[in-house]
N, C-alpha and C positions, 0 to 999 in steps of 0.2 A: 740094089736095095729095093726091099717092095713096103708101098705106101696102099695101107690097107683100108684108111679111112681119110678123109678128106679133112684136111690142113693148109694152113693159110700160103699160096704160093710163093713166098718170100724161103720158106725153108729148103724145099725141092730146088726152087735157082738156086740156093748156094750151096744146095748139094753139087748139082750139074756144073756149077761154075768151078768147081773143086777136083774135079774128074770124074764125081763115080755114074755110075749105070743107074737109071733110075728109073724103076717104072710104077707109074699109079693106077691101083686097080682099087677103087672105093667101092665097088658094091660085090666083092672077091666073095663067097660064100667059107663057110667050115669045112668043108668036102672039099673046095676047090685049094685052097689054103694047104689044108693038111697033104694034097695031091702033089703040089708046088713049091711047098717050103724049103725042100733043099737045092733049089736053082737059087738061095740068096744068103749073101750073109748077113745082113740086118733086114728088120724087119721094124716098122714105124702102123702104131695104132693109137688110136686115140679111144674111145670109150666101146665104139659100137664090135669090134674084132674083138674075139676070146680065145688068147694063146694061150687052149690048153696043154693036158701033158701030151695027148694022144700026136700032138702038133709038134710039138718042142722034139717027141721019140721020134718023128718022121724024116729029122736032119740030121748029117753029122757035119755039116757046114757052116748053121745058122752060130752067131758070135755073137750079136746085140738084139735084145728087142728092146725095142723105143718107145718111147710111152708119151707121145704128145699131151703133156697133163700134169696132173698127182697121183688119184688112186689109183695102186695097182692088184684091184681086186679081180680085174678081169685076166692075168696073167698066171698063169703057175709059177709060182717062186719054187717052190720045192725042186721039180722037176727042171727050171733050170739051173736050179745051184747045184744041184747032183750031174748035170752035162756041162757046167762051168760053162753057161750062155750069162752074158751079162745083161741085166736090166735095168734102163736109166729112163730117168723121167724129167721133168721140168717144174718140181716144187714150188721153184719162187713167182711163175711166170702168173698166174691166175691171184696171186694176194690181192691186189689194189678192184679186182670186178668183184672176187666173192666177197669180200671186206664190205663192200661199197652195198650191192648186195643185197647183206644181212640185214644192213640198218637199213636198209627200204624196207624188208618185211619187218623189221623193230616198228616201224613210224606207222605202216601199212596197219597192221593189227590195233596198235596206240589208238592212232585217230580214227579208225573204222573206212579205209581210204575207197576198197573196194565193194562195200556195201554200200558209199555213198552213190561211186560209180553209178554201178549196177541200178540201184534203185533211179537214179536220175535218169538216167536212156531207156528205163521202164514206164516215166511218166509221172514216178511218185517222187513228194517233197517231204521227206523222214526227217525234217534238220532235228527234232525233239530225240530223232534214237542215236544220235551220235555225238552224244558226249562222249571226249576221248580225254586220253590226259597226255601229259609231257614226257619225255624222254628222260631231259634234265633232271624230274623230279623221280628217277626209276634207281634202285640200286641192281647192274647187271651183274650176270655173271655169265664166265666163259669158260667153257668146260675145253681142254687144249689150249690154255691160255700160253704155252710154252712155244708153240706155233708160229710163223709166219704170220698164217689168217687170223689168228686168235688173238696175237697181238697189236694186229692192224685193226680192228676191232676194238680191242680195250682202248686206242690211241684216242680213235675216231671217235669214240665216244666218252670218254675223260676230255680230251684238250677240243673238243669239237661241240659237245654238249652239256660238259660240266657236269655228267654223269659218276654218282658212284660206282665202283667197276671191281668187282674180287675175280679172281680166277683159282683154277685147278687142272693141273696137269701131275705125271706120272714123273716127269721129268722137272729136273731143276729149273727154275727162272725166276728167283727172288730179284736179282741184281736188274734183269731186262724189266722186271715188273716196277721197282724201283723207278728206273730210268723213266718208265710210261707215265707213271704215277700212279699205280693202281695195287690194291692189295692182294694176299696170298693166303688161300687156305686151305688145312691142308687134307682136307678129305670131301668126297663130292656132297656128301649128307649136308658138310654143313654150309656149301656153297647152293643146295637148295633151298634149303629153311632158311633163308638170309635174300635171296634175290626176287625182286618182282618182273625181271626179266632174264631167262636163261638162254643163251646160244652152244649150240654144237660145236666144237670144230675139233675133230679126231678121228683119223683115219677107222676104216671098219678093216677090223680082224677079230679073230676069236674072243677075244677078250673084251672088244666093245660092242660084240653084236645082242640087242638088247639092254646094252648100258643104262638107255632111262628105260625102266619098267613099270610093274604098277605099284611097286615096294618104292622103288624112287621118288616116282609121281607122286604118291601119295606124301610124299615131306616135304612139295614145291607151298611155297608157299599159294594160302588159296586167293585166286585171283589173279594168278600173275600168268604167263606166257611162253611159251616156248618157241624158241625157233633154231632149223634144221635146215643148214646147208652144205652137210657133210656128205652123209648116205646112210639113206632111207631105214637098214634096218638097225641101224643106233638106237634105235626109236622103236620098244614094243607099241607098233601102230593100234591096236584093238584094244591095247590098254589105255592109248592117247585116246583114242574116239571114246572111251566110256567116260576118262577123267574131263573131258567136253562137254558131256552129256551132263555129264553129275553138277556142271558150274562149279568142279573143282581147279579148273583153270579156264582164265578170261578169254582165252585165246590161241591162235600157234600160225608159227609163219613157216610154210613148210617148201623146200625146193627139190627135195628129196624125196624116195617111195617104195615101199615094199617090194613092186614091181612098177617101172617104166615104161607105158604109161598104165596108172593105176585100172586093174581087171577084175581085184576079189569085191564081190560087194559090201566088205566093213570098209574097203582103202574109199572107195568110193560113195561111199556115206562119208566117209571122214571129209574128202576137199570138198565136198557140196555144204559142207557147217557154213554161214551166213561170217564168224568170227573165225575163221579159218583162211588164210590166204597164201595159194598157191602159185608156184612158176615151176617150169618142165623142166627142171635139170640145167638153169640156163646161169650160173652163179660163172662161169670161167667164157660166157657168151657174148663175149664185148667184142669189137674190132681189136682193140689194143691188145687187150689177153693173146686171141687168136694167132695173131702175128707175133707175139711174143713167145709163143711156146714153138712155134712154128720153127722159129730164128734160133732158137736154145737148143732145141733137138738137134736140128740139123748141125749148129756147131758143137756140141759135143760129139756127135759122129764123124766129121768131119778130123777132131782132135785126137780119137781112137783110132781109126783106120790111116791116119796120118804119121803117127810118131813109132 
C-alpha cells in the first residue's frame, strides 16, 4: 500500500500491525505516482494527491483508492468505475470538527470577532463598530441538511442555541429533521428568503458547482450571512464579493476557495472584506478528526483485503 499524503500515524500501525506492506511517500509528485502505481494495490490520499484517469490507466493492479476524508473531488470516479477500482472514504470521521467549525464562523461574522482582533493588536479601540447580534435570535438555514455535517449543525444550533433552524436537501430527511427538531423546506429559494443565516454543507459535483449564484444571492435575505465549509466553488465567488460590496449581505464565513490558497485578485479582494472571515481549509483540522479518519481508513482496508 502507498500512503501518498500524510495521515495521522495510528492508521499506518494498524495497517503494519495487520501484515500489509506499507510505504509513505507524502511529498510523491504526479509523474512519480503515475510512474509507480502499479507496484500497489491500494492507494491512501487525503486532499493534497490527484488520482487522475491518466493514473488509474497506468495500473492493472491497483483495487482500492482510499480517501483519508469525504470529498472525492480529487479522484476520478469515472475511470475507476469503468476499471472496477474501488473507492472509499471516511464520511463520518470529520462531522464533530467541521460541525463545530461552522458555528465558530456563525458567531465569528455575528459578533465581528476578527475585526475586533485585528483592530486591537493594531492599537485601535473600535468597541462603537462592533455591534454584533445573537445566534439564538437568527433563523438558519442548511443547505444539505440531510448530512451527517448538516445535521450536526442543525443539532448544535436548535438544542445548543435555541436557534430557529430550516433545512434543504435533494434527499429525504423529514423524520431525522423531526428527531433534531428543526424544519423542512422544500426547495432552496425558499430556504433563502426565510433565513438570516445560511450554511453550506454538500458535496461539489456538477450539479452544485455554483449552486449559490447571483440569481440565489440575490433572494438571501438582505443583511444576512453566509457561510461555506463545503468547497469553495459552491459559491459563485465574484458574485459573493459584489453581493459584499453592494451591503446585500452582512457578511460570510468562508473555509473554502476558488482556488487554495486564494491567487485571482476578485478571491483576494474577497478574504481581505473587514466582514468576511476566513480559515485555510482547516474544517476536518482537529487532532480528533485526524486520527479518526486515520483509524477508518486503514480499518476498512484492512476489512477488504482480509476477507
Amino acid at each position: 500500500m502507498l500512503i501518498c499524503d500524510p495521515i495521522h500515524p495510528d492508521g499506518p500501525a494498524l495497517l503494519r500491525e495487520a501484515g500489509f506492506d506499507v510505504e509513505e511517500n507524502t511529498t510523491i509528485t504526479a509523474e512519480q505516482l503515475q510512474s509507480r502505481i502499479s507496484e500497489f494495490d491500494a492507494v491512501i490520499v487525503r486532499g493534497r494527491t490527484k488520482i487522475a484517469g491518466s493514473v488509474l490507466n497506468a495500473t492493472s493492479k491497483l483495487k482500492v483508492v482510499a480517501r483519508s476524508g469525504v470529498g472525492l473531488d480529487n479522484v476520478d470516479l469515472e475511470t475507476a468505475k469503468a476499471k472496477s477500482i474501488k473507492v472509499i472514504s471516511t464520511p463520518a470521521a470529520p462531522t464533530t470538527s467541521v460541525a463545530e467549525l461552522t458555528i465558530g464562523l456563525m458567531l465569528a461574522v455575528l459578533r465581528k470577532i476578527s475585526y475586533a482582533d485585528r483592530t486591537i493588536k493594531e492599537g485601535k479601540w473600535v468597541k462603537n463598530e462592533l455591534m454584533g447580534t445573537e445566534l439564538k435570535s437568527k433563523t438558519i438555514g442548511i443547505i444539505g441538511a440531510a448530512g451527517r455535517i448538516g445535521l450536526e449543525v442543525a443539532r448544535i444550533t436548535v438544542q445548543g442555541f435555541g436557534s430557529r433552524v430550516v433545512g434543504y436537501d435533494v434527499i429525504e430527511f423529514a423524520e431525522k429533521a423531526r428527531q433534531v427538531g428543526f424544519g423542512v423546506v422544500s426547495n432552496l429559494d425558499e430556504l433563502l428568503s426565510q433565513c438570516d443565516v445560511v450554511s453550506i454543507h454538500v458535496p461539489y459535483l456538477l450539479t452544485t458547482h455554483h449552486l449559490i449564484n447571483e440569481k440565489s444571492l440575490s433572494r438571501m435575505k438582505k443583511g444576512s450571512i453566509l457561510v461555506n465549509a463545503s468547497r469553495g466553488d459552491i459559491i459563485d465567488g465574484q458574485a459573493l464579493l459584489q453581493a459584499l460590496n453592494t451591503s446585500r449581505l452582512a457578511g460570510a464565513g468562508l473555509d473554502v476557495f476558488h482556488k487554495e490558497p486564494p491567487v485571482d485578485e476578485w478571491e483576494k479582494n474577497l478574504v481581505k472584506l473587514p466582514n468576511v472571515v476566513c480559515t485555510a481549509h482547516v474544517g476536518a483540522q482537529t487532532a480528533e478528526c485526524q486520527r479518526l479518519e486515520s483509524t477508518q481508513i486503514a480499518e476498512q482496508l484492512i476489512q477488504m483485503f482480509k476477507n
